[in-house]
SEMIKOL-102318 format. One line per 3 residues: for each residue x, y, z of C-alpha. Coordinates in Angstrom, 3 decimals, always signed. Example, Ala and Ser with C-alpha at 12.3 -4.5 7.8 and 13.67 -1.06 7.14 Angstrom:
REM residues 2
+12.300:-4.500:+7.800  +13.670:-1.060:+7.140
This chain:
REM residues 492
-53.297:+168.290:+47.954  -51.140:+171.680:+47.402  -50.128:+172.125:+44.261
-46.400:+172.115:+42.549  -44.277:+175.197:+42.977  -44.319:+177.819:+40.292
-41.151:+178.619:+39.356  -40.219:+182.292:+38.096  -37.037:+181.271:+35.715
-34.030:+182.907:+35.826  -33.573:+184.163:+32.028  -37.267:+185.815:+32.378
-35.641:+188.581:+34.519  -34.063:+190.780:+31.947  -32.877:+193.349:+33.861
-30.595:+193.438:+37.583  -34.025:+195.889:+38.556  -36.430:+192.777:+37.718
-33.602:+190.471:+39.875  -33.888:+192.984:+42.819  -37.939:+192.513:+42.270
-37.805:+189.413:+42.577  -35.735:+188.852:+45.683  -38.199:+191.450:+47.096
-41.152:+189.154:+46.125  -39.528:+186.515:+47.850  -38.343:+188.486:+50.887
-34.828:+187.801:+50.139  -32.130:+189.902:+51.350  -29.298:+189.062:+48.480
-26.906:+191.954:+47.362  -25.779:+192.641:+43.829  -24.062:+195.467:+42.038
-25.901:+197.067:+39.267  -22.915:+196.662:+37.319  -19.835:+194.441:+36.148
-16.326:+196.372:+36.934  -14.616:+195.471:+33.999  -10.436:+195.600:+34.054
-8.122:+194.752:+36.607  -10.718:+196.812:+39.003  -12.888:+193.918:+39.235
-13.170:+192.917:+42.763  -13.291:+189.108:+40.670  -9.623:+190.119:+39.564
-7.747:+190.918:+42.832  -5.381:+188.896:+44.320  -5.372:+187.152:+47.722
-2.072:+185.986:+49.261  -1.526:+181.916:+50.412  +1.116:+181.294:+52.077
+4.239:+183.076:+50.590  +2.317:+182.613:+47.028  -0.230:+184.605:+45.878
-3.616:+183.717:+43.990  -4.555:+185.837:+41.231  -8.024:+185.559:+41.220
-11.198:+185.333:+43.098  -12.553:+182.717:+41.617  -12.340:+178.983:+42.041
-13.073:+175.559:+40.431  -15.053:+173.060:+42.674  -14.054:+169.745:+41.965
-16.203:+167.342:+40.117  -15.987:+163.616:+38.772  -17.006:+162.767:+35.348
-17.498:+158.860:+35.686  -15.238:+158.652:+33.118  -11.848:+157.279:+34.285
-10.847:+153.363:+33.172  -12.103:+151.126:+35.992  -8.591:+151.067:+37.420
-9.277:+154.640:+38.221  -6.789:+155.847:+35.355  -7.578:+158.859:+33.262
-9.142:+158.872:+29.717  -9.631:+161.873:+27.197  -12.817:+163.618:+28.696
-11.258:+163.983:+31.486  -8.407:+165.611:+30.201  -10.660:+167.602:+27.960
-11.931:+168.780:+31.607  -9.354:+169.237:+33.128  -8.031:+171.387:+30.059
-11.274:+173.523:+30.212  -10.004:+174.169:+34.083  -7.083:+175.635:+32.507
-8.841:+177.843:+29.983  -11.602:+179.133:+32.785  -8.904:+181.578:+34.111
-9.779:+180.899:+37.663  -6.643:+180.951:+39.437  -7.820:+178.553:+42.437
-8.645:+175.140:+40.935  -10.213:+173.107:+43.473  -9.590:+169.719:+43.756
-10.149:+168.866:+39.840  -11.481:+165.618:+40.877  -12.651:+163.485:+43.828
-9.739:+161.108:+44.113  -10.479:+158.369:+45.653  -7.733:+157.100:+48.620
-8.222:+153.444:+48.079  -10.386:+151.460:+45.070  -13.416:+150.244:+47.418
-14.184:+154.009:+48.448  -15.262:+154.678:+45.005  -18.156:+156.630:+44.341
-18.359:+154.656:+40.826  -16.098:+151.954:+39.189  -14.815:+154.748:+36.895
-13.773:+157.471:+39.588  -10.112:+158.345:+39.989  -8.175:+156.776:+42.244
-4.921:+158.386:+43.451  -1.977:+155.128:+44.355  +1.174:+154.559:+42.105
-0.797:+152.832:+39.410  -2.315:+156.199:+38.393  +0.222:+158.523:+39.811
+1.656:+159.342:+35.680  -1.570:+159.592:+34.314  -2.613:+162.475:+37.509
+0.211:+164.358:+36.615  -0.512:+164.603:+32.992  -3.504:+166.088:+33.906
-2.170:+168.665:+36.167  +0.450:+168.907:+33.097  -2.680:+169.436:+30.460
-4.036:+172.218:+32.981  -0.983:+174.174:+33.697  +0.054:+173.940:+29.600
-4.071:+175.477:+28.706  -3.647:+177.755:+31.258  -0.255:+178.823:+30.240
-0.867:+179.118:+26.553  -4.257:+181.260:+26.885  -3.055:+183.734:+30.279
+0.570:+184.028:+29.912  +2.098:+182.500:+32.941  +1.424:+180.138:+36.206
+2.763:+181.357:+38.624  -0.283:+182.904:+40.411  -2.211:+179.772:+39.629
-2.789:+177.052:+43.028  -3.893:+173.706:+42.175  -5.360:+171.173:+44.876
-6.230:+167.470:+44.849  -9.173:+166.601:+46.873  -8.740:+163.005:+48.454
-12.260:+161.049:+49.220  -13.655:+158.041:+50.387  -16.997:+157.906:+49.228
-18.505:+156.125:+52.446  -22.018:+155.606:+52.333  -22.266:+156.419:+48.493
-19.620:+153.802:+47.503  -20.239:+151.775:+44.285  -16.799:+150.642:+43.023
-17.834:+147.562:+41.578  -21.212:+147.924:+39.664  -22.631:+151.462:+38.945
-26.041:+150.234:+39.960  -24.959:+148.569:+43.555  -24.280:+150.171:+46.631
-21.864:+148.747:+48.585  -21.704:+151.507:+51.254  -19.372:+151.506:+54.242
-20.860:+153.880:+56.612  -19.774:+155.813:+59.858  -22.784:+154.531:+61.852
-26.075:+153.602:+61.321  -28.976:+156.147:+59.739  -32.735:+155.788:+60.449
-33.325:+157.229:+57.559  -30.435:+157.025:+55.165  -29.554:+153.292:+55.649
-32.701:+152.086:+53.703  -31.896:+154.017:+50.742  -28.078:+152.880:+50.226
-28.978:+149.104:+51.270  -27.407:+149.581:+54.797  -28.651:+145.986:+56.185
-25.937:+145.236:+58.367  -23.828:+146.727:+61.138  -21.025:+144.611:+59.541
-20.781:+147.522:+57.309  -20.094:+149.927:+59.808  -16.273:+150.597:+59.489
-14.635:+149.499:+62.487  -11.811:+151.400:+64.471  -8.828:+149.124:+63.391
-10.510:+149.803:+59.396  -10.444:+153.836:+60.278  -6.861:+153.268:+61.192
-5.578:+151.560:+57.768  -7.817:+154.922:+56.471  -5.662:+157.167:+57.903
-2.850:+155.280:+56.785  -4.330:+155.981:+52.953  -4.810:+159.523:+53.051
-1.364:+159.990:+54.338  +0.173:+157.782:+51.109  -2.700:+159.259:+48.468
-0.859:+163.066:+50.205  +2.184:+162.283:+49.470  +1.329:+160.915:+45.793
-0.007:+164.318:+45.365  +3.249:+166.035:+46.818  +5.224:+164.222:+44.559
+3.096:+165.053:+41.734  +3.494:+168.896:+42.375  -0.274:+169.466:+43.701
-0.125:+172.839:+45.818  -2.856:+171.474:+48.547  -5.111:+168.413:+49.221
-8.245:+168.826:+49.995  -8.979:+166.252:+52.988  -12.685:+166.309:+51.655
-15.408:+166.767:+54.396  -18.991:+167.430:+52.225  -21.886:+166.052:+51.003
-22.299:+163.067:+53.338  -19.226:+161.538:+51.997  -17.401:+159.595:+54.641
-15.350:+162.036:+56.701  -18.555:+164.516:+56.324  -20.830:+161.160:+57.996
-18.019:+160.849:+60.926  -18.948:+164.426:+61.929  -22.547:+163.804:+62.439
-21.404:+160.178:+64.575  -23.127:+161.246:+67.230  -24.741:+157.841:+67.938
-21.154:+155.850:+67.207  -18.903:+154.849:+69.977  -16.147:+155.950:+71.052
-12.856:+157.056:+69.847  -14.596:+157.926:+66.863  -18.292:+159.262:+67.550
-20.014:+160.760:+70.279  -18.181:+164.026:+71.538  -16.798:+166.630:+69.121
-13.207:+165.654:+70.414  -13.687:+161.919:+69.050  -15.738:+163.019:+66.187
-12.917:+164.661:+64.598  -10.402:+162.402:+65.349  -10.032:+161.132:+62.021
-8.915:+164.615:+60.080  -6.448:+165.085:+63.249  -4.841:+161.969:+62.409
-4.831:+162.348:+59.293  -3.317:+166.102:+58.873  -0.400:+164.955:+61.571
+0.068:+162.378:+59.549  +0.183:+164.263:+55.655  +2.417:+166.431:+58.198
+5.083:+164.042:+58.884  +5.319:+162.780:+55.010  +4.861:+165.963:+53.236
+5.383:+168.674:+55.361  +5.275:+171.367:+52.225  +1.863:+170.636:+51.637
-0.545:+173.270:+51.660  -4.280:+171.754:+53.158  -7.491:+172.550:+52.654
-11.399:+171.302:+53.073  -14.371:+171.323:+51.487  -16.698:+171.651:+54.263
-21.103:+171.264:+54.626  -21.091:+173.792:+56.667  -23.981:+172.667:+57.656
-27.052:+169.897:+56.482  -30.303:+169.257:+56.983  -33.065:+166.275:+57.406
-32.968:+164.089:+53.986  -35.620:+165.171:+51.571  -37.975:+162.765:+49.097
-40.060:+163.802:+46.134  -43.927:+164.265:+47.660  -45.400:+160.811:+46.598
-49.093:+162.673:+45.977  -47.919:+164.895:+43.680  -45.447:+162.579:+42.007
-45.782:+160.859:+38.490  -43.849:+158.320:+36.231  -40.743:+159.745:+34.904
-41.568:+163.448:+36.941  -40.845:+163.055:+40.590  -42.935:+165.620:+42.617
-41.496:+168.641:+44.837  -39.767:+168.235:+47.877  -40.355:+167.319:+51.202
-39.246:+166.062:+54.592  -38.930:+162.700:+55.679  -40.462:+162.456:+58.710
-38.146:+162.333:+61.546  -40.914:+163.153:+64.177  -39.532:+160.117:+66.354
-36.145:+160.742:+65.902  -36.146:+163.996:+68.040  -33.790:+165.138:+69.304
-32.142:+164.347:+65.989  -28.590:+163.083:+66.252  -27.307:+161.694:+62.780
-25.923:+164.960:+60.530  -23.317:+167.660:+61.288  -24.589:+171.695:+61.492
-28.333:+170.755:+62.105  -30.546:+171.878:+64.745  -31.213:+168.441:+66.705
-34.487:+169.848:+68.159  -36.114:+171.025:+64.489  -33.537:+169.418:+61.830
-35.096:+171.702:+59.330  -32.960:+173.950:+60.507  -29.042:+174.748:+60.819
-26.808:+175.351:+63.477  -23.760:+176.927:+63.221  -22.443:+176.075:+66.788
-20.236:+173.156:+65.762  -19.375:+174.136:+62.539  -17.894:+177.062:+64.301
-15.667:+174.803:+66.300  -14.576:+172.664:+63.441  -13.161:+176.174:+61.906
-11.228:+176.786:+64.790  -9.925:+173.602:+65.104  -8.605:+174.101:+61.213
-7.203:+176.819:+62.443  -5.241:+175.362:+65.304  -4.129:+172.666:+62.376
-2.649:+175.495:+60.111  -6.110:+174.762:+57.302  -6.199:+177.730:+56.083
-8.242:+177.417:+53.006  -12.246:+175.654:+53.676  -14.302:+175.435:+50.482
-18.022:+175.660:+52.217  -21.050:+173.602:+50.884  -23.651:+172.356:+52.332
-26.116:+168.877:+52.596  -25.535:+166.322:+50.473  -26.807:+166.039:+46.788
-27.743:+162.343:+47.350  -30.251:+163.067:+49.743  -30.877:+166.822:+50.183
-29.884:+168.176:+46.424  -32.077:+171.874:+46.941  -29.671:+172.586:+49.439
-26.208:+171.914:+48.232  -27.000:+172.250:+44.462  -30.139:+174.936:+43.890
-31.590:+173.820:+40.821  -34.380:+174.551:+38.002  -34.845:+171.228:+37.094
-34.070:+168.004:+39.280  -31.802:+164.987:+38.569  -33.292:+161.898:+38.203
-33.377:+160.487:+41.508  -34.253:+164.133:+43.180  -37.227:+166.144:+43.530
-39.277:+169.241:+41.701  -38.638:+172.625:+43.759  -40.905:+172.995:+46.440
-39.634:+176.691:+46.877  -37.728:+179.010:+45.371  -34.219:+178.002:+44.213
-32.921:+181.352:+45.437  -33.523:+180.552:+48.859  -31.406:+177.912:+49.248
-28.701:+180.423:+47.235  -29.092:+183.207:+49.488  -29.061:+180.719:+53.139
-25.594:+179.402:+51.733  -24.423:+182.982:+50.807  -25.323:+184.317:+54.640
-23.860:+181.502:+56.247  -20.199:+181.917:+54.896  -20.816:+185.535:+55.629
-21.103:+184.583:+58.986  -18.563:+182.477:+59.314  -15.894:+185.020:+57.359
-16.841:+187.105:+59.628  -16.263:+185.072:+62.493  -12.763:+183.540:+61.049
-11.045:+186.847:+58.960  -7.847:+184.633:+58.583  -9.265:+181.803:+56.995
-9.578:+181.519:+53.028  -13.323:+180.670:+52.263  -14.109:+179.872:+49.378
-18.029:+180.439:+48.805  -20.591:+178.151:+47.000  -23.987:+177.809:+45.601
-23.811:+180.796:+43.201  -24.555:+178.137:+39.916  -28.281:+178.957:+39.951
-27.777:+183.131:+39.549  -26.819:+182.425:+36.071  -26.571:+186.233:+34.590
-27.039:+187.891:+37.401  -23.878:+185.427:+39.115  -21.034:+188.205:+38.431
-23.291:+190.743:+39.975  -23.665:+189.190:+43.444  -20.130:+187.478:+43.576
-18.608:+191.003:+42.870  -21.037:+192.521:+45.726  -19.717:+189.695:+48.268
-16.104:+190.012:+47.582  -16.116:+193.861:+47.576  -17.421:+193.641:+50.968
-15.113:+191.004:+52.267  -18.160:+188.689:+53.249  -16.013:+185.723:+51.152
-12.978:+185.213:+50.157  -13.196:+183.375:+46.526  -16.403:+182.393:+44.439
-16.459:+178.724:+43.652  -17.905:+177.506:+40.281  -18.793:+173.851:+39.538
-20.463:+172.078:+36.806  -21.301:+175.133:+34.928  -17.520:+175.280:+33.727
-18.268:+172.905:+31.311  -20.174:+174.600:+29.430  -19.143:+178.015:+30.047
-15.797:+177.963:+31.499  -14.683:+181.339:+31.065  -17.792:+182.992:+31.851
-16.132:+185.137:+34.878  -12.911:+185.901:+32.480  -15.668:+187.847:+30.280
-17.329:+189.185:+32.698  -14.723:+190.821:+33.860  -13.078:+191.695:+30.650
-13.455:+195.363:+28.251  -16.173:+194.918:+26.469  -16.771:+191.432:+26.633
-20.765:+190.249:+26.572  -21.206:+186.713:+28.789  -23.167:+184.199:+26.483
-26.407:+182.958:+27.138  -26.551:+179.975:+25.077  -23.373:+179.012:+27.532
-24.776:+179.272:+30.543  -25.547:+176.509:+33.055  -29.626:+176.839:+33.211
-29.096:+173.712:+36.045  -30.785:+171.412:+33.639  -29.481:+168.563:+36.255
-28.493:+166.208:+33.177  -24.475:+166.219:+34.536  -26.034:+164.609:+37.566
-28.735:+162.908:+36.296  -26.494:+160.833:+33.478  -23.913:+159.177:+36.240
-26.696:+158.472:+38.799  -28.084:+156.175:+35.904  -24.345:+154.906:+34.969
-23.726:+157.059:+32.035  -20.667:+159.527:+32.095  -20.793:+163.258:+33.492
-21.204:+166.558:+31.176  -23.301:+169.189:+29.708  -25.295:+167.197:+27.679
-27.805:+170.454:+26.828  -25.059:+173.160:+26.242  -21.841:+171.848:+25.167
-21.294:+170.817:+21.896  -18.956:+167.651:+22.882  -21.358:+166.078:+25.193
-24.111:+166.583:+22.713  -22.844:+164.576:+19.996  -21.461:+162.457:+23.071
-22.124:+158.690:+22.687  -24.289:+158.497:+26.149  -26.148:+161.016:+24.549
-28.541:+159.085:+23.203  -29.244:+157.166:+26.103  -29.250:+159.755:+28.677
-32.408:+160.864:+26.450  -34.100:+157.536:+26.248  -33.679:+157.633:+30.731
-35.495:+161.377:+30.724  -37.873:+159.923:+28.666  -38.807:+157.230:+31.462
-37.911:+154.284:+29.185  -35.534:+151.437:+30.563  -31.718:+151.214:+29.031
């Protein structure tokens, strides 16, 4: 039996020399500047044109759900508190704000957003609450681009109960399907059901049009639906099997947000590539501490045809090949901003989110966190470099913590990405680039995200989304209390 990784934490290295040892001790090829620019220098501060508009940042706001709209997916007063602090980060690129969900039984939880008529006042107040922080702390809005990301949750639906799947999946998974309580093919969407889903991305589009959203995001990640369909290599036709059929559905659905709203601006958040799903090592593992990482075995499911951007001979590997065409085919579309992850967090979590600590229903690092940092970092490289013209927005930068403004300023001097996204660790911190960047401003410690997992680890037990260790609102927060009692390993 090997023993648990032993992780060298991120606040130990006090200096950007003991970073660069580090890296070296890992054999990690990550560049960082030795210092912030400060001013309107900052390679953070420039501005990047979008389509007759211009964005006056480089840094962006992943999207993120709270589980904390009414169950009629209307909005309640954390989430405008959120989407306020979206405002106040000074990121001029807010992505998505939240996964809206395109129709009430492709929610990810009974208290996600949903985007239809119903909510359509209570959306715009908070784009309203965002533009009005924004305006009062920077001046203006004009340089600001907001986008709504549309979902359908897929395989992680649970729109009824927060404890019951009731996934609706792409195609069956050898490995996935036990874990979501896939029994039944009945639950594989059928063509006629993917054509009444086109039919609500097109009406959730022009909601957001109306509304006054810049883009939607026709979301594409973390093994939500749309991300599955890429991988349906196993499905049958028109909607699985050859690359053609397997992105059928975002063709249909951009010509159709086309025809309705033809002033839209569209974008994707893309896994830009996955691998095999991941389970805490059962030897190692203990009541309440799930063990590090590791592979489920897929030895006799090779060649491996069920995920998007993998190598199908060794799936612990990616492969860019596809993910390659998919950009192009953007291109051809006129989607001309992609916001690349990677994996999934329900299933492969080291990959998509690096992390210190695990959620709940994840794993203890079985490597380095930086590693998984540094392979999402080289792969938008890549692809920038392949697709200049595109607007790539880059991910996975959470887990630098201090040294974060270092190695985002490196990669956008050098034109290896476009904009730095920033997720979770906005809520407690959300103007931690705005100081970096500003004349003689100091960035916080006690702010910053130290990926203590609780934001995910709180709504995969039912409890509501936020920095329960860091931010002062969430702390005296009334799920709290139980979100302790679940780390714990007690029953609520």
């Amino acid at each position: 039996m090997s023993a648990p990784y032993k992780l060298v934490r991120i606040p130990s290295l006090k200096t950007v020399a003991d970073f660069r040892a580090h890296l070296k001790s890992l054999n990690l090829d990550l560049g960082l500047d030795d210092a912030i620019i400060q001013g309107d220098a900052s390679p953070l501060r420039q501005k990047i044109a979008w389509r007759g508009r211009t964005i006056g940042n480089r840094w962006a706001i992943h999207p993120m759900e709270g589980w904390d709209g009414t169950t009629t997916g209307g909005i309640t007063e954390p989430m405008l508190r959120r989407w306020k602090r979206f405002g106040d980060s000074g990121a001029k690129l807010i992505w998505g704000g939240e996964a809206m969900a395109v129709r009430p039984d492709g929610r990810a939880n009974m208290n996600q957003l949903i985007i239809n008529d119903e909510n359509k006042a209570g959306i715009a107040r908070l784009r309203d609450m965002l533009l009005h922080a924004h305006r009062e702390k920077f001046g203006a809005t004009d340089d600001l681009v907001i986008g709504f990301q549309l979902t359908h949750s897929g395989r992680f639906c649970r729109p009824n109960d927060k404890k019951r799947w009731e996934s609706r999946v792409a195609y069956r998974h050898p490995i996935l399907d036990a874990k979501f309580n896939v029994t039944s093919d009945d639950q594989v969407l059928t063509d006629d059901d993917l054509k009444r889903l086109v039919e609500d991305y097109i009406a959730a589009a022009k909601i957001a049009a109306d509304i006054g959203a810049d883009f939607v995001d026709i979301k594409h990640c973390h093994g939500y639906l749309l991300h599955e369909f890429l991988g349906a290599f196993t499905r049958p036709s028109p909607y699985g099997g050859s690359f053609e059929n397997r992105t059928r559905l975002v063709r249909e659905i951009t010509a159709g947000i086309r025809a309705v709203a033809p002033n839209l601006g569209l974008g994707v958040r893309l896994s830009a590539f996955d691998l095999v799903p991941f389970k805490p090592d059962p030897d190692l593992s203990q009541p309440g501490k799930p063990g590090p990482g590791m592979p489920e075995d897929f030895s006799h499911l090779l060649p491996y045809r069920y995920q998007f951007g993998i190598n199908q001979e060794n799936p612990l590997e990616y492969d860019l090949r596809e993910t390659k065409l998919l950009l192009q085919l953007f291109s051809d579309l006129g989607i001309d901003l992609v916001n690349l992850s990677a994996g999934s967090p329900y299933y492969n979590p080291h990959i998509q989110r690096p992390a210190a600590y695990p959620p709940s229903d994840g794993y203890q690092p079985h490597e380095d966190p930086l590693i998984s940092v540094v392979r999402q970092i080289k792969v938008v490289q890549e692809l920038k470099a392949a697709f200049p013209k595109l607007i790539l927005v880059g991910t996975g930068y959470s887990y630098l913590q201090e040294y974060l403004p270092h190695v985002a300023q490196y990669y956008l001097r050098s034109g290896a990405v476009d904009l730095v996204g920033i997720g979770r660790m906005v809520l407690s911190y959300p103007h931690m680039l705005a100081d970096a960047t500003a004349e003689g401003k100091l960035l916080e410690p006690k702010l910053i995200c130290r990926t203590f997992s609780d934001c995910t680890t709180a709504p995969r037990n039912g409890l509501r989304s936020g920095c329960y260790p860091l931010d002062d609102y969430y702390k005296a927060f009334e799920d709290a209390p139980k979100l302790k009692e679940i780390k714990s390993g007690k029953k609520v």
